[in-house]
N, C-alpha and C positions, 0 to 999 in steps of 0.2 A: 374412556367413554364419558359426554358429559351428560349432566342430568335430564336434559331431554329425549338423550339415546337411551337412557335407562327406563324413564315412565313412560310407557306410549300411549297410554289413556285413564280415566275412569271408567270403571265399570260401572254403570246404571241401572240398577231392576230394584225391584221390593226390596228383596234380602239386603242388598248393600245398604238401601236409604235406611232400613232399620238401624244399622248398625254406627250409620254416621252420626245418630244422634247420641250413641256412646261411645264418640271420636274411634271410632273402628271406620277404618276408608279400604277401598277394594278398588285395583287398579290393576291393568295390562301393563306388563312388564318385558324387558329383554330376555328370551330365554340363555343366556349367560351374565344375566345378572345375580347375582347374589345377593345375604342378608343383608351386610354391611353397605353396600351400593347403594341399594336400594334406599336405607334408610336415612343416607349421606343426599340422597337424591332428593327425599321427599323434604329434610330438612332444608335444601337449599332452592329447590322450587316453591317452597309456601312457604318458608318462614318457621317452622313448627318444630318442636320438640316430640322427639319418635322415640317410646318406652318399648316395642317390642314389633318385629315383623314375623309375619308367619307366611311361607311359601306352598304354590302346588303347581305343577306341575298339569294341565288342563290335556287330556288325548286328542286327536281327531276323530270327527262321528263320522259313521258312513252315510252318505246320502246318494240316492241314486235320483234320476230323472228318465220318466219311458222306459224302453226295453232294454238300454244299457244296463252293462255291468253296475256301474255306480262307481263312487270312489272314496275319499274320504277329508275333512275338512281340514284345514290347518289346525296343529296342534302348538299349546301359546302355556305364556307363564300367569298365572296370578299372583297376587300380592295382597296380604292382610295388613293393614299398617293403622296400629295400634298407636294412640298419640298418652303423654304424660296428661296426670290430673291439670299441671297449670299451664297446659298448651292451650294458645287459641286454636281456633274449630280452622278446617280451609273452607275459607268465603265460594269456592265452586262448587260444593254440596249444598250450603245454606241454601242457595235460590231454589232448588229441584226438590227441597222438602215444604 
């Protein structure tokens, strides 16, 4: 897989922006990707040195619409990716803070 197939977005809400400004980044990932991937991934898409990834594993909600049954949402990977003291920051968070 190349690093594109592995990062499939940023994740954007409060909690993440918090966290970017203590080079903690939160991204959508391949549900078979792994730590090592992962990290091999965000190093070669931004340029960045990665001290630690932390993974989970996200369920499907259920959500119904009207009198149907309902069903349930896709269920996806996240990624906590944790940068070294002398990493630069990734420039695609700066602008959203």
């Amino acid at each position: 897989m190349i690093a594109q197939d592995i990062i499939i977005r940023p994740i954007i809400t409060e909690k993440s922006m918090m966290g970017a400004t203590e080079k903690k980044y939160t991204f959508e990932v391949a549900k078979s990707a792994n730590k090592i991937e992962i990290a091999k991934a965000c190093e070669e898409l931004f340029k960045v040195k990665v001290a630690k990834v932390n993974v989970v594993n996200v369920r499907g909600h259920f959500r119904r619409q009207g009198a149907n049954n309902g069903g349930y949402t896709r269920s996806w990977k996240k990624a906590y990716v944790t940068l070294t003291e002398d990493s630069k920051n990734i420039e695609f968070f700066e602008g959203m803070m």
